[in-house]
N, C-alpha and C positions, 0 to 999 in steps of 0.2 A: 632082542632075542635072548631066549634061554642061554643064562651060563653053564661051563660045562658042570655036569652032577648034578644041573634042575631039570623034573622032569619037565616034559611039552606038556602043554595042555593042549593033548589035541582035538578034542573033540570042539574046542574053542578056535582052532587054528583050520584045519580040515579045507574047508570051501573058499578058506578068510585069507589065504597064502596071497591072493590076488593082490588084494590092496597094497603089498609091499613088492610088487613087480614094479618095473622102473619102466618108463612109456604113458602112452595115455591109457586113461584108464577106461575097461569095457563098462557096458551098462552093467552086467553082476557085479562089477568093482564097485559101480556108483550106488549100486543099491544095499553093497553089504557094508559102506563106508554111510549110509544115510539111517542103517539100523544102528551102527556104530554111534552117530552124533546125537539121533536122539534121544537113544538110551543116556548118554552123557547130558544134555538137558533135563532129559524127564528124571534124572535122579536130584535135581540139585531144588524138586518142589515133594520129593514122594520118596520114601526109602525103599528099597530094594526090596523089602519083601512085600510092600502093599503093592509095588511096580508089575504089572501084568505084562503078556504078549500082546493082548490086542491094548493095552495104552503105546505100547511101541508100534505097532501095526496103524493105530489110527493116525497117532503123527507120521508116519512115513508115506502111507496110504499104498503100503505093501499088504498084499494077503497076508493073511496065516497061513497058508501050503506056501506063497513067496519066502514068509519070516523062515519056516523051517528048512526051505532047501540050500540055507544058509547057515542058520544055529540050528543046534538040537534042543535050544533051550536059553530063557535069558540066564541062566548062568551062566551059560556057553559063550553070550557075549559079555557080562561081565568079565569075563576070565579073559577075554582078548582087549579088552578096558585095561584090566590088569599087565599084560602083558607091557604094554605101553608104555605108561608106568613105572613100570619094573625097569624101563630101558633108560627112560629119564633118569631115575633114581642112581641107575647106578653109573650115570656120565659124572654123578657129584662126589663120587668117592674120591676124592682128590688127597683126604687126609690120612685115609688106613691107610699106601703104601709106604708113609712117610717115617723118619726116625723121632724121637723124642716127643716133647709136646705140640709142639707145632702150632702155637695157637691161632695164627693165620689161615694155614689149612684148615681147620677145623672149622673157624666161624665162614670159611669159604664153601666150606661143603654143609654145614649146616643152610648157610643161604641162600645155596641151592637144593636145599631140601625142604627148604619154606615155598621155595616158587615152586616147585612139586606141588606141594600141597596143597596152596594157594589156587594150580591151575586145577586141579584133578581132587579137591576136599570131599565130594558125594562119594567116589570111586573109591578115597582111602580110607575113610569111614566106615564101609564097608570090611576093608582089611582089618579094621580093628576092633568090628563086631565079632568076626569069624565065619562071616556068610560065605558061602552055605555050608553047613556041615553034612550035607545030603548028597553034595555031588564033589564028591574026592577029587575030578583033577585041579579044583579050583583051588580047594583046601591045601592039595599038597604042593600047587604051584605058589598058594600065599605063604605056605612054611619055607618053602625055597627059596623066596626073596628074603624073609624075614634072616634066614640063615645065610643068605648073601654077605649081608651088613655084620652079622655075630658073627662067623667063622673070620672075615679081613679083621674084626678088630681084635679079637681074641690074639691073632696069628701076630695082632702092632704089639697088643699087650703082651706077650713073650718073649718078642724080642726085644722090648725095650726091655721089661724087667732082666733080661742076660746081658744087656748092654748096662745095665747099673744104673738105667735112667727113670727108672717107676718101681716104685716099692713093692715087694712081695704082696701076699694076703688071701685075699680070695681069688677062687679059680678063675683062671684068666675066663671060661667060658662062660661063668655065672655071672662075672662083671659085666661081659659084654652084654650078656642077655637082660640084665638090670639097667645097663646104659640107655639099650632098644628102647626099653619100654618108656624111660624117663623121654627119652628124646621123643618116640610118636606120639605118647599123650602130650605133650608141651605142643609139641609144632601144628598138632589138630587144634588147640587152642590157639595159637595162632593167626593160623589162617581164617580167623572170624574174630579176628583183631586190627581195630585200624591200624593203615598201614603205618603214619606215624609213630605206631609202638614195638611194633616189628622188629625192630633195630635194636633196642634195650630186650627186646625178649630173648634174641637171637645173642647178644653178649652174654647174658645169661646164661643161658642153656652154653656155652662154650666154658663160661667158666665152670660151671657145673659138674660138666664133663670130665675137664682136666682136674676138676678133684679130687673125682672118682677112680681116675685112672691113677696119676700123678700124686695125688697129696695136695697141701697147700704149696703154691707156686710163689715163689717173692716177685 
């Protein structure tokens, strides 16, 4: 679910409430959970913008008046893709509430922001295209995650640097935002890495991190 200060993405949410009601699920559940999966399959052969409504229609074997009384649009389901997502990602924040460097936390919540990606790589991909710039709730719901992760670490980097534990420098908000980028370009690499190397990528980008933040660390 949206944290507070993200907007909804409703027009992706709207009809879609169903699927996170608790009980069995109606057939509109099963049918708006079945546009759900195969848009999640069908991106992981076709990118999102060659991805059509009837390529989601033909695998579900939903109409198109079916597809729409559900989305307004496959952005609409990307953006509830996202949504998702967004929920996972932020169960791994485990290291922004924390004091100093933490390096456990860190490589803890990076490692779960590899199996994020690992499970969900066509979906965040997209996040990191900027798809779609055409349909603003998607957009300002993907800056609202992206700003999730920047506003906690900014708010760690402040107080550690008043607490005397990270050196001065650059804006705490310009770091974080440089941190972002370093970490989702690395961890999209990745996740299209066997997994035997994962582990040494994932030290890395920790140590990385706490460079940027910290300084060099003994």
């Amino acid at each position: 679910m949206a944290q507070q200060g993200e907007p909804k993405v409703t027009e992706a949410r709207g009809a879609t409430e169903g699927v996170r009601r608790r009980g069995a699920m109606s057939k509109g559940d099963q049918r708006e959970a079945q546009i759900l999966d195969a848009t999640r399959a069908l991106l992981t052969n076709k990118s999102m913008a060659k991805l059509t409504v009837d390529d989601i229609t033909h695998s579900t074997g939903i109409s198109r008046t079916g597809f729409y009384f559900y989305f307004p649009s496959k952005q609409a389901v990307l953006a509830r893709l996202m949504e998702d997502v967004s929920d996972r990602y932020a169960q791994t924040h485990v290291w922004l509430p924390s004091t100093g460097p933490q390096r456990e936390l860190l490589h803890a919540q990076l490692l779960g922001a590899a199996e994020v990606w690992h499970d969900n790589n066509p979906i965040l991909v997209c996040s990191l295209e900027g798809y779609d710039s055409n349909y603003p709730p998607l957009t300002e719901f993907l800056a609202a995650m992206q700003a999730r992760f920047t506003s906690g670490l900014a708010a760690k980097i402040d107080r550690d640097r008043a607490a005397g534990l990270a050196p001065g420098g650059i804006d705490s908000a310009t770091l974080a935002t440089l941190v972002a980028l370093m970490r989702d370009g690395r961890l999209s690499q990745l996740s299209a890495t066997p997994e035997g190397e994962v582990a040494d990528g994932i030290d890395d980008l920790t140590e990385a991190i706490l460079r940027l933040v910290y300084g060099r660390l003994d």
